[in-house]
C-alpha positions in Angstrom: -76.4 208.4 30.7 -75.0 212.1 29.7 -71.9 213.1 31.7 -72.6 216.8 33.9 -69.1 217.1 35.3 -70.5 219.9 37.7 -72.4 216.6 39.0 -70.4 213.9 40.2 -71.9 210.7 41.4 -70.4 209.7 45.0 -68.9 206.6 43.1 -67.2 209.1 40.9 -66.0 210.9 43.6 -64.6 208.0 44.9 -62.9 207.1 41.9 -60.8 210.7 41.8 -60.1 210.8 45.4 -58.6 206.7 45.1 -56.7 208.1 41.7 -55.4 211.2 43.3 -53.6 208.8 45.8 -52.6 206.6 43.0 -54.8 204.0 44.2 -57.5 201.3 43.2 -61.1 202.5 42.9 -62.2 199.1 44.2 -66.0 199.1 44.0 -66.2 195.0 44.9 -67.8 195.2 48.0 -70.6 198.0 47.3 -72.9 196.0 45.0 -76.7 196.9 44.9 -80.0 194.6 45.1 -79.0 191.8 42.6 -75.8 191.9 42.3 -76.0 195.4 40.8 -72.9 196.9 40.2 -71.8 200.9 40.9 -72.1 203.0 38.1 -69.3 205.2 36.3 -70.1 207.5 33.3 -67.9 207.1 30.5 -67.9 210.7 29.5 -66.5 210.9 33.4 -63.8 208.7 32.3 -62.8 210.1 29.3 -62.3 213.6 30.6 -60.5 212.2 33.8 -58.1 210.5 31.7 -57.6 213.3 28.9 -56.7 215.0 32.4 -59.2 218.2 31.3 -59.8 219.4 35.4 -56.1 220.1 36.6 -57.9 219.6 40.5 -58.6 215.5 39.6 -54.5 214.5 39.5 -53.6 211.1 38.0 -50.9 209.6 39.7 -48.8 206.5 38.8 -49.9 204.1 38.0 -53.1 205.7 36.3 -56.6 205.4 36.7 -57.9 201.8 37.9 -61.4 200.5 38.9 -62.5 197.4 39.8 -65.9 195.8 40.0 -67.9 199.1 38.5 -70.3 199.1 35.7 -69.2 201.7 33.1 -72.5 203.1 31.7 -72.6 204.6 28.3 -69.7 204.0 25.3 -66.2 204.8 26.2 -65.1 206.8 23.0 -60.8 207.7 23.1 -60.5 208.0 19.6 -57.2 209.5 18.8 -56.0 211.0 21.8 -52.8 210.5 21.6 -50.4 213.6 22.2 -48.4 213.1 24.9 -50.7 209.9 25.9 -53.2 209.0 28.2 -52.1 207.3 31.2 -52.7 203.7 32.0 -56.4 202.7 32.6 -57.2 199.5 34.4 -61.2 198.6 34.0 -61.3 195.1 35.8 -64.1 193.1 37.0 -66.3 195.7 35.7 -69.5 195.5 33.1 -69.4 197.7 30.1 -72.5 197.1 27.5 -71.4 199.7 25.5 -67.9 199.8 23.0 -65.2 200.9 24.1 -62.7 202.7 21.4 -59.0 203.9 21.5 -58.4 203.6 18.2 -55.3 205.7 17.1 -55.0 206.4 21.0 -52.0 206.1 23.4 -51.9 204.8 26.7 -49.8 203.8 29.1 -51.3 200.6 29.8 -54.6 199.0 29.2 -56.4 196.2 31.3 -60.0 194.6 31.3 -59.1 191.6 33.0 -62.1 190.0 34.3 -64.5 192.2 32.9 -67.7 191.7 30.7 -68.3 193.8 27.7 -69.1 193.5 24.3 -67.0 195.5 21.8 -62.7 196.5 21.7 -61.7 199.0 19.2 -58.1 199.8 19.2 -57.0 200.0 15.8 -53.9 201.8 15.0 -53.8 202.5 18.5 -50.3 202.2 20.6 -50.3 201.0 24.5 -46.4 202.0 25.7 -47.0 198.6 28.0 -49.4 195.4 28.3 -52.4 194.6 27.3 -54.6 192.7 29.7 -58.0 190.9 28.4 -57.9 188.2 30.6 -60.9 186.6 31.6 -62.9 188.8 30.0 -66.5 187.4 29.1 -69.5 188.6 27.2 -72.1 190.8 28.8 -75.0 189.2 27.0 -77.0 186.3 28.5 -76.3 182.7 27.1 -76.9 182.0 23.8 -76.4 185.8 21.9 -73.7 186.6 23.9 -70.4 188.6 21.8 -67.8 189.7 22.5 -64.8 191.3 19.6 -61.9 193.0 20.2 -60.3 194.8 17.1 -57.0 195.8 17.6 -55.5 196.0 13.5 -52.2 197.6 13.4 -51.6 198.2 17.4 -48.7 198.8 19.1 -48.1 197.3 22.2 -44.9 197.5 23.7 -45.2 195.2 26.3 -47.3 191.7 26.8 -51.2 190.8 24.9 -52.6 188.4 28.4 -55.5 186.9 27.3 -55.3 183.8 29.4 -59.3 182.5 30.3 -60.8 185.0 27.5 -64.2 184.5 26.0 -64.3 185.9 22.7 -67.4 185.4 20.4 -69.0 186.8 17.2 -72.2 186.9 16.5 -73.8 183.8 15.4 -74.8 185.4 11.6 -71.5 187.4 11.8 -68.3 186.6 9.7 -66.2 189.1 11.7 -63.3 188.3 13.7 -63.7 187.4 17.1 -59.8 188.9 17.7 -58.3 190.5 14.8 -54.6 191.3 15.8 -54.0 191.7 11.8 -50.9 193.7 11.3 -49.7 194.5 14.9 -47.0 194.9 16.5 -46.1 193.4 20.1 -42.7 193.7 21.5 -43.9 190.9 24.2 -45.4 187.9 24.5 -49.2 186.9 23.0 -50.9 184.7 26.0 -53.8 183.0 24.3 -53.5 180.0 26.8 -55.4 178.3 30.0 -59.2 178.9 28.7 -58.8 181.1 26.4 -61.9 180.5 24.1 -63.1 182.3 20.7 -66.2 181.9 18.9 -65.1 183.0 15.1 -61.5 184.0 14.3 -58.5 184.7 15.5 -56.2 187.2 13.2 -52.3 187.8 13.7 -52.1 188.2 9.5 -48.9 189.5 9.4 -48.2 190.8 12.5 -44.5 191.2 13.8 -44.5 189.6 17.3 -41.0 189.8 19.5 -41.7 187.3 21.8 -43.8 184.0 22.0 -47.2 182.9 20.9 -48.9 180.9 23.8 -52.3 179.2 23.2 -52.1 176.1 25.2 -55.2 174.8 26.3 -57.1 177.2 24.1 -60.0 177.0 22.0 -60.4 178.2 18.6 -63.8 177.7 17.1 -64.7 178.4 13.6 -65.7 175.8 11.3 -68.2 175.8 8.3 -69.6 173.5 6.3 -67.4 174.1 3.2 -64.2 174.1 4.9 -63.0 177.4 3.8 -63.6 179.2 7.1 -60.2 180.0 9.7 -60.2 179.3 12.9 -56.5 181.0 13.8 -54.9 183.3 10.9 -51.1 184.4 11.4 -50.3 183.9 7.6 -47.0 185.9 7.0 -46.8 187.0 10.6 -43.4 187.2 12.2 -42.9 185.5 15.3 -39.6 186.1 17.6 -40.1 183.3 20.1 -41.9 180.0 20.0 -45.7 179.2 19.1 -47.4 177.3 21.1 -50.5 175.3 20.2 -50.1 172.4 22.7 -51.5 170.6 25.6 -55.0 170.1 24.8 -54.9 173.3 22.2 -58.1 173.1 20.0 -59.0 174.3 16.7 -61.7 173.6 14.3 -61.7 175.8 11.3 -58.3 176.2 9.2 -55.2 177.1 11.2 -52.6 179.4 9.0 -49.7 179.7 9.1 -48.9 180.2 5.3 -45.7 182.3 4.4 -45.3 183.1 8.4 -41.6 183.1 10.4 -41.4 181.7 13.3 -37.7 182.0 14.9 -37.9 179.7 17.6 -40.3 176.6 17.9 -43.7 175.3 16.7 -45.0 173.1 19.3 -48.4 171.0 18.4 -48.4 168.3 20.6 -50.9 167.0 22.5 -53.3 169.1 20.4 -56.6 168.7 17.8 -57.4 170.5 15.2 -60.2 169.7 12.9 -61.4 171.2 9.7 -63.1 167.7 7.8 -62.5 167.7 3.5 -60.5 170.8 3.6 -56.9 172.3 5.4 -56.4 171.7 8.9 -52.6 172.9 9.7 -50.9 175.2 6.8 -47.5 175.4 6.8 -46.7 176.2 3.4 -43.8 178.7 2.8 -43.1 179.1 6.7 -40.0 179.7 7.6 -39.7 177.7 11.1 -36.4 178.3 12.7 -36.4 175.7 15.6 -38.0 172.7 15.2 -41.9 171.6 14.7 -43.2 169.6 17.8 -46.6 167.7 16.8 -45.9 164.3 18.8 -49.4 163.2 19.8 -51.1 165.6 17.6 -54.6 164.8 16.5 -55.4 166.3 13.0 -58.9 166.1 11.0 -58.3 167.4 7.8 -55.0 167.7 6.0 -52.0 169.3 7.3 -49.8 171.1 4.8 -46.6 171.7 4.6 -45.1 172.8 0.6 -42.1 174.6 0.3 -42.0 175.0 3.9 -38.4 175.1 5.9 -37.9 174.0 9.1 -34.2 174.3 10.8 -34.1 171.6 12.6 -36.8 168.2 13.4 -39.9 168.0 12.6 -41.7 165.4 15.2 -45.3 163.8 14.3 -44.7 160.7 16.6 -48.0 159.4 17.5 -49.6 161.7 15.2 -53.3 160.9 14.4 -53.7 162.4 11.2 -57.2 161.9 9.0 -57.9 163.6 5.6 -61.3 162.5 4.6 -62.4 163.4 1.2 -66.0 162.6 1.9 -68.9 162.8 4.9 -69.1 159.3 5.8 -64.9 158.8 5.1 -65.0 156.3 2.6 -62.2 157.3 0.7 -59.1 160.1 2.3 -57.7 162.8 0.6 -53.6 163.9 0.8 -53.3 163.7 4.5 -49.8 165.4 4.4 -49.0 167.6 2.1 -44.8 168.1 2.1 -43.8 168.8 -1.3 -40.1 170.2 -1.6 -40.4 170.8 2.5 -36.4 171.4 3.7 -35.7 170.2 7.1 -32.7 170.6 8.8 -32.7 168.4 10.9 -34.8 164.8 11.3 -38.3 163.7 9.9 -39.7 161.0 12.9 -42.8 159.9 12.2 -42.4 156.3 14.3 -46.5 155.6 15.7 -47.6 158.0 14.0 -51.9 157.1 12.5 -52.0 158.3 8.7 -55.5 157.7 6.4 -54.9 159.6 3.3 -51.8 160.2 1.0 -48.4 161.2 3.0 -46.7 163.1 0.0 -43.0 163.8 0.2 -42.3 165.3 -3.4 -38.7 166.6 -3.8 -38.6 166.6 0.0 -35.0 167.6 2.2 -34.7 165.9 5.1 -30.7 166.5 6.2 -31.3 163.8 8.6 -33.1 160.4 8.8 -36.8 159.7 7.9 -38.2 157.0 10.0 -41.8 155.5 9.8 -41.7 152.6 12.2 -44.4 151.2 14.2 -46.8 153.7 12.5 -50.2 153.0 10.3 -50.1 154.8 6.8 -53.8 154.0 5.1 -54.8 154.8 1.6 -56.6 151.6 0.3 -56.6 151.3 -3.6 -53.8 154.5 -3.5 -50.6 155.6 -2.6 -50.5 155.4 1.4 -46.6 157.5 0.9 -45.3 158.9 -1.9 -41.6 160.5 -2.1 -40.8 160.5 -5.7 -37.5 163.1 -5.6 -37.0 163.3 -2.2 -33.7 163.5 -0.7 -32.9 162.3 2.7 -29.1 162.8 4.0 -29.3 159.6 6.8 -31.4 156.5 7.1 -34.8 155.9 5.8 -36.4 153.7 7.9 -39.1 151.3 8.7 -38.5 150.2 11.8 -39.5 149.7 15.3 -38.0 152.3 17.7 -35.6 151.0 19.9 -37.2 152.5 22.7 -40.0 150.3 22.5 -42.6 153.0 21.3 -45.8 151.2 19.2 -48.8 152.7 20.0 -50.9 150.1 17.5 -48.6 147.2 17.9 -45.2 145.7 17.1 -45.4 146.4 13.4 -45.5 149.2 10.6 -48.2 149.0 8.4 -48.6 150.4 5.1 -51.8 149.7 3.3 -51.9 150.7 -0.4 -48.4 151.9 -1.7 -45.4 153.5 -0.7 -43.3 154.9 -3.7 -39.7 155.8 -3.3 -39.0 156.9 -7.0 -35.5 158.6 -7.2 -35.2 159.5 -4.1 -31.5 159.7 -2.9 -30.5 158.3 0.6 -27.6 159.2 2.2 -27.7 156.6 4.8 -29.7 153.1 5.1 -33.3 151.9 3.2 -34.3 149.3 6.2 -37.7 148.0 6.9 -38.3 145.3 9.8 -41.9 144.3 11.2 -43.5 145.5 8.5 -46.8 144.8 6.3 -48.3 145.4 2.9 -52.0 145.2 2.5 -53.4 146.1 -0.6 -55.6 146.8 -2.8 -52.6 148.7 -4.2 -52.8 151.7 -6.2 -53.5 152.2 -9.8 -55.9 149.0 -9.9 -52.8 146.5 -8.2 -54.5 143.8 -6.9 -52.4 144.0 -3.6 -49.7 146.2 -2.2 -46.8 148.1 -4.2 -43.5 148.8 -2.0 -41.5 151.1 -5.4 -38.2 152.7 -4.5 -37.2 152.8 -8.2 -34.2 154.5 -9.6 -33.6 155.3 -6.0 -30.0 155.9 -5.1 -28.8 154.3 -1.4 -25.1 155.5 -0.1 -25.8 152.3 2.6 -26.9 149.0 2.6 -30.6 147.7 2.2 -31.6 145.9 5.3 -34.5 144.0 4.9 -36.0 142.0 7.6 -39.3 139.9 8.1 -41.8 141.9 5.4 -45.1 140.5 5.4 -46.9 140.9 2.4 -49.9 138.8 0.3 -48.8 136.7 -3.0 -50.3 139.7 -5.2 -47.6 142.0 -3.4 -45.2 144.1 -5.9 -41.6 144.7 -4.6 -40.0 147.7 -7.0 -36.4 148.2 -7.3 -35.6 148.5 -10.8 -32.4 150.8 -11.6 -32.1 151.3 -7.8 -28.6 151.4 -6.5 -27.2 150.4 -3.0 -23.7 150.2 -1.4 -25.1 147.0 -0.3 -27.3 144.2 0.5 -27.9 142.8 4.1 -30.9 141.0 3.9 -32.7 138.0 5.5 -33.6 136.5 2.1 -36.2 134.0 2.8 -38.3 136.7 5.0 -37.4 140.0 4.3 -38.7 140.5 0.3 -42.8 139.3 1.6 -44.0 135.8 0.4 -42.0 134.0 -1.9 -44.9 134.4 -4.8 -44.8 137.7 -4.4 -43.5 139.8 -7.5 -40.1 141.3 -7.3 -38.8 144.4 -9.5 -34.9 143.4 -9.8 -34.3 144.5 -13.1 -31.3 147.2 -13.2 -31.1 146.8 -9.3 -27.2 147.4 -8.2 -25.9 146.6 -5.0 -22.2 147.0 -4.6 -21.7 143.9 -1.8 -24.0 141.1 -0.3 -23.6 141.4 3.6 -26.3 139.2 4.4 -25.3 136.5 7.0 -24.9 133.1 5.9 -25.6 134.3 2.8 -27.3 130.8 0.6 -27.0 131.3 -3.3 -29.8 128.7 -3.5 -32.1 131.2 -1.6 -30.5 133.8 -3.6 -31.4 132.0 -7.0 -34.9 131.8 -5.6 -35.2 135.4 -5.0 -33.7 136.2 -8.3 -36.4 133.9 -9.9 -38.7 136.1 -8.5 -37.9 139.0 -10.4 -39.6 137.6 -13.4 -43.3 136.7 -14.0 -44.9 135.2 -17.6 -45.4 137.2 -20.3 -42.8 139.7 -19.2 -39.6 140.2 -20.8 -37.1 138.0 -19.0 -33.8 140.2 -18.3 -30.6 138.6 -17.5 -29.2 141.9 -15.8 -30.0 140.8 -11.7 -28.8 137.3 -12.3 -25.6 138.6 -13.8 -25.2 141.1 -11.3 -25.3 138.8 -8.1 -23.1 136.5 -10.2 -20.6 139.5 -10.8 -21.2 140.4 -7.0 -20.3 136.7 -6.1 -17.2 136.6 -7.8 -16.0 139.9 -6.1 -16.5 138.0 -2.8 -14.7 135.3 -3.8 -17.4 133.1 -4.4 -16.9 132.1 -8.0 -18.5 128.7 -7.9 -21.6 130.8 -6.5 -21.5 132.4 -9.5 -21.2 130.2 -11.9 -24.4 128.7 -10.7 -26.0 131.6 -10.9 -25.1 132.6 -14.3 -26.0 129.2 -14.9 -29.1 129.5 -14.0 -29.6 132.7 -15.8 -28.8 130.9 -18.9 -31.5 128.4 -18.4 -34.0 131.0 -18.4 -32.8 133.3 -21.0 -32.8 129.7 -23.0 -36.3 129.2 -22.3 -37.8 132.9 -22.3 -35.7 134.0 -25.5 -36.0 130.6 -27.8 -37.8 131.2 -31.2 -38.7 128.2 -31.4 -38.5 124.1 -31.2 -34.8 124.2 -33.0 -33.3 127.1 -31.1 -34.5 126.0 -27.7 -32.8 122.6 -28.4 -29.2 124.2 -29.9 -29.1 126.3 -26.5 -30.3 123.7 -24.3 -27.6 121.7 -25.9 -25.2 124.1 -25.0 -26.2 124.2 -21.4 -26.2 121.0 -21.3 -23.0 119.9 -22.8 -20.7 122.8 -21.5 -22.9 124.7 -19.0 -23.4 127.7 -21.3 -19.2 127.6 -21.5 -19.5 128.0 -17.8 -18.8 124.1 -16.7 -15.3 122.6 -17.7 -16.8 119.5 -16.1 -19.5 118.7 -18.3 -17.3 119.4 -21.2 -14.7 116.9 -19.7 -17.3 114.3 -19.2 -18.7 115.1 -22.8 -15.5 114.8 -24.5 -14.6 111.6 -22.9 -18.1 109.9 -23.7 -17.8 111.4 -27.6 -14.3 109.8 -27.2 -16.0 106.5 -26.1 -18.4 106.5 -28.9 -15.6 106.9 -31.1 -13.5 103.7 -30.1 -16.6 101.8 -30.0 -17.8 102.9 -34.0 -13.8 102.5 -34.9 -14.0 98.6 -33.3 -17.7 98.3 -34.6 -16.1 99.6 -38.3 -13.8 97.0 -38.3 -15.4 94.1 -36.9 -18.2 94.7 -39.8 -15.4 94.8 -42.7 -16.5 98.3 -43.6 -12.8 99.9 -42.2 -10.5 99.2 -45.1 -6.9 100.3 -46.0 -6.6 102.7 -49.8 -5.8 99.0 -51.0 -9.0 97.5 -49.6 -8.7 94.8 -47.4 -9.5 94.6 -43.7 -7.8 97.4 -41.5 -7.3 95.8 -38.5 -4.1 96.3 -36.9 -3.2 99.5 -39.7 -4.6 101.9 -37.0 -4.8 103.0 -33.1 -8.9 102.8 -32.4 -8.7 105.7 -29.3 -6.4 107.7 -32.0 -8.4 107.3 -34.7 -11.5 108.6 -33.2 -9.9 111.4 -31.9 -7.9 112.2 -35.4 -11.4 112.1 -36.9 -12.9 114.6 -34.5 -10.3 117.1 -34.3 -10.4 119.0 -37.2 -7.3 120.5 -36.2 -4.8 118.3 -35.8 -3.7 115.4 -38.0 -2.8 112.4 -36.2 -2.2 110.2 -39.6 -4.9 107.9 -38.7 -7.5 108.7 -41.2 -5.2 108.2 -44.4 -4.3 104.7 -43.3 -7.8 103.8 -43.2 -11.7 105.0 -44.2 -15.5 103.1 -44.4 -15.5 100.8 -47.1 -16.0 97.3 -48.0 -13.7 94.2 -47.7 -14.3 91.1 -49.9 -15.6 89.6 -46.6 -17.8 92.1 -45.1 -20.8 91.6 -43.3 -22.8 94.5 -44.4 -26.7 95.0 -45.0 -27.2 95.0 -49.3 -29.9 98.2 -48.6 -32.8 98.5 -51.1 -32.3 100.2 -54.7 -33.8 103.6 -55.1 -34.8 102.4 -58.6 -34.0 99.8 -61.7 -31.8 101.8 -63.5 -29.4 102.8 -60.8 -27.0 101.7 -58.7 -28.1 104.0 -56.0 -29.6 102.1 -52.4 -31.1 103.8 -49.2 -29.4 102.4 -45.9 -26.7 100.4 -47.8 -24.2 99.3 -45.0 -20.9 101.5 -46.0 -23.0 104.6 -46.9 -24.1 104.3 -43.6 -20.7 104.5 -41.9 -19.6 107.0 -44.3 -22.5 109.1 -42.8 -21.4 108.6 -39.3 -17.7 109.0 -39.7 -18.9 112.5 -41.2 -21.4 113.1 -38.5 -18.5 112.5 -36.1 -16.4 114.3 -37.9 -18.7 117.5 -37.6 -20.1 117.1 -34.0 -16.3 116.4 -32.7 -15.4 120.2 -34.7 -18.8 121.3 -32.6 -17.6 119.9 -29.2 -14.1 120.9 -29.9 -15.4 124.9 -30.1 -17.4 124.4 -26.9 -14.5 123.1 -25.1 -11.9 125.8 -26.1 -15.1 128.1 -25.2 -15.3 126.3 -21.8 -11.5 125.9 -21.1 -10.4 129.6 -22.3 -12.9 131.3 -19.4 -14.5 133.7 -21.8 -18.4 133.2 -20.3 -17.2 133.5 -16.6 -18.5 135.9 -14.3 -16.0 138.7 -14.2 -15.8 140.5 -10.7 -16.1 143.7 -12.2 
């Protein structure tokens, strides 16, 4: 409808006389057949507020209609110059656009209204901005609605509470593009906001707060590339808020943006299946992250990013699926070399896909109790580097919070390869399922080469006898563990080797269940390794416990014997060994050795004799000539000469009962098993085994093979 300005309409008229007098052209009650709303032209408008008839005066606070339909498009297109005053359009209908681009006002409202199209780029509104409630014009179905405000300036508060924004359905335009703007408020997004398509604040600089609880944010595809809210590298003074029943489908970024207060995602859903959900990567987060109760389809990442103080997923529900009908899930969390300044809680929280931790910072503790982490035939958590400056825990909270039961479960693996923790590794309530990764057969708990500045507590693990239990070159301060439950099912498979602990705390502390659990660390065909038998033996003895240890190093021995043997005659020296002086680690079976050698002895020396085959250098019987018990013992210690043996050797007296043998051959005088050269063999074999069992005793007696307690 053209605009005569020598022809105003009596709703017009009305609208300068109520603006003269700084009041509200309220048209709410003056609605035609239908419903139908009074009409305003927007060429009227536009030359009422660029103020060009000095008779219409615009008083404070500016020009404000309600309930009017504005016919025709509303073009303010860089006026700017000293400003236009505030205009307030609510509860009206405008089919057409309406543009202040590059325009400045004092204030702009539509709250309530129906329209189609928002133009304000580059354009600079000295107070608020109020869209709330606003709606499409269009009937149900092809209804849109887009405001594009790139690059504003708005010095006071974006209200948007209740706003429908929509694209069009074969559109890829935003349905709010804030891209680049700057807001010294707050951004109210909240209590039914809704947008079809998406939502821009790309590197905007926003003094205040971001509030969209409750809203909806729609804009998914079927690739999983398209974004549902974008504030990547946007600057946010105050807190963002994407809570309490929040909803997104389509990526939410957040990549490279500051935030100086808090991120609060609790009690929210976002959804974007086989693609990003949440990114966080290279944010800067100032406060803390809040995502108890979160509900996440999709994966939520988080690299590089740094957040000052907690981050919170308790209760989080978080599913990456990698394909339609979810048979297999994807990275689910996505945290490599994340800082955060404060605690990681994650107690309750529902995890299918890979929870990855690379080169994490958590100043605080990491706790993962009473959650779910799935990843079947894959790692369920992975922390490989991570650094965590208190406890890293599986266990139930004390407050009693377990949302799927009074356990932790982790099926899969969980890896824990070098990561440093300044506090506690405990786990309590807690079960492996497998199939493990890398084609394990069941579960895989690894914290290798990890370094612990506490003890290890480990209570009532649950695992399958396929179950593989990692701690090879990991170090502890110590060791307070329920041995028979906390390490899974006694056939499962401990990794012990290089494993340091610097005490055993454990109560009533058995080193027959310890021997048990050391066996464990060793399977066939692997490499036996004496290091975590000679380690709890050194441990042991530091506590005092040296008879503890001596069975345990005993112990060791046995195995090394039988793992390490080359073969039939160096299984039987060492077992020898072990069995005559403990591996040099029993003075009691060296004592009972030497006295039944002794025995022998006296028993060959009287046998000798009674046979006539102990004679004197002049050979008759020796008899008296010698002290049996000294005898034998001059004979077997190659030492020390007692004089026995010169007063007496094997021989033959004229009398002596001895068995003839049988002659090797005609011509000599040579006979196998002839009576003397058999005692001449023994007293030599004697001879010999007493230098033997003389060494193992001085091995035995000087302490050499005991466990040091350093």
């Amino acid at each position: 409808m053209a605009f005569d300005a020598n022809d105003l309409s009596p709703h017009e008229q009305f609208v300068v006389e109520r603006t003269s007098a700084g009041e509200i052209a309220d048209f709410s009650a003056m609605g035609g057949p239908g419903g139908a709303k009074p009409i305003i032209r927007a060429g009227f408008l536009r030359k009422l507020l660029l103020r060009l008839d000095t008779s219409w005066a615009i008083r404070t606070p500016g020009v404000r209609i309600k309930g009017a339909r504005i016919e025709g498009a509303l073009d303010l297109t860089d006026c700017s110059g000293e400003g236009l005053p505030a205009l307030s359009l609510n509860g009206c209908e405008i089919p057409d656009p309406i543009d202040v681009s590059h325009a400045r006002l004092a204030r702009l409202s539509l709250n309530g209204s129906r329209f189609t199209q928002l133009h304000a780029v580059e354009a600079q509104i000295d107070g608020e901005l109020d869209l709330c409630d606003v709606a499409p014009i269009e009937a149900a179905g092809t209804e849109t609605l887009t405001a594009k405000l790139r690059g504003v300036r708005i010095d006071g508060d974006v209200l948007a509470r209740g706003a429908k924004f929509a694209r069009a359905e074969d559109s890829d335009a935003d349905a709010l593009n804030l891209q680049g703007a700057e807001i010294e408020g707050n951004v109210f997004l909240r209590e039914g906001f809704e947008a079809f398509g998406s939502v821009t604040i790309y590197g905007a600089r926003i003094r205040g707060a971001v509030d969209c609880s409750g809203g909806v944010f729609l804009n998914r595809s079927d690739d999983a590339r398209a974004s549902a809210l974008i504030a990547e590298t946007a600057r946010i003074d105050g807190d963002v808020l994407l809570r309490n029943g929040f909803k997104a489908e389509g990526e939410v970024w957040f990549l490279g943006a500051t935030i100086c207060g808090n991120l609060d995602l609790s009690n929210a859903s976002f959804r974007n299946d086989l693609g990003c959900a949440v990114v966080l990567s290279n944010a800067r987060i100032e406060g803390q992250v809040n995502a108890d109760d979160v509900k996440i389809a999709g994966q939520l990442a988080m690299q590089n990013t740094h957040i000052a103080h907690n981050l919170d997923l308790r209760g989080a529900e978080i599913v990456h699926r990698t394909t339609p009908r979810g048979e297999t899930f994807g990275r689910a969390i996505d945290a490599t070399s994340i800082t955060i300044g404060g605690g990681a809680m994650l107690q309750g929280a529902n995890v299918k896909g890979e929870l990855f931790l690379a080169d994490a910072r958590i100043s605080g503790y990491l706790a993962f109790g009473a959650g779910r982490y799935i990843n079947p035939g894959h790692w369920a958590i992975r922390a490989p580097n991570a650094r965590v400056g208190s406890n890293l825990t599986f266990t139930l909270p004390e407050n009693g919070f377990a949302p799927h039961g009074q356990k932790t479960v982790i099926e899969g693996g969980c890896k824990l390869a070098r990561a440093r923790i300044g506090g506690k590794l405990a786990w309590s309530a807690l079960e492996l399922r497998g199939p493990g990764p890398d084609g394990a057969k069941d579960a895989v708990f690894a914290f290798v080469d990890a370094t612990i500045d506490g003890a290890i507590e480990a209570r009532a693990l649950t695992t399958q006898q396929d179950t593989f239990i990692d701690a090879s070159g990991a170090s502890a301060a110590a060791l307070d563990d329920d041995v028979k439950n906390g390490w899974g099912a006694e056939a499962a498979r401990l990794g012990l080797d290089g494993f340091a602990y610097g005490r055993i705390d454990s109560e009533g502390e058995k080193w027959r269940a310890r021997l048990g659990w050391l066996k464990r660390s060793r399977r066939d065909g692997e490499k036996f390794s004496p290091q975590p038998f000679t380690h709890a033996a050194s441990i042991y003895a530091r506590m005092g416990r040296r008879e503890d240890a001596r069975r345990v190093q005993l112990a060791q021995h046995d195995l090394h014997t039988l793992a390490a043997s080359t073969g039939p005659f160096t299984w039987a020296l060492s077992s020898l060994f072990g069995v005559i002086a403990g591996y040099g680690l029993a003075p009691i079976r060296v004592v009972r050795a030497l006295a039944l050698f002794l025995a022998l002895g006296v028993f060959g020396v009287l046998a000798m004799n009674a046979q006539g085959a102990l004679v004197t250098p002049q050979g008759r019987a020796c008899n008296g000539a010698v002290e049996p018990t000294l005898y034998a013992l001059d004979v077997a210690l190659p030492v020390i000469d007692l004089g026995q043996e010169s007063r007496c050797a094997p021989g033959r007296t004229a009398r002596a009962d001895l068995p003839a043998g049988v002659a090797v051959s005609e011509t000599s005088d040579w006979r196998w098993f002839e009576g003397v050269a058999l005692w001449r063999w023994a007293h030599a074999l004697y001879a010999i085994l007493g230098a033997i069992l003389t060494g193992l005793a001085v091995v035995t007696f000087s302490g050499i093979m005991k466990p040091k307690d350093e």
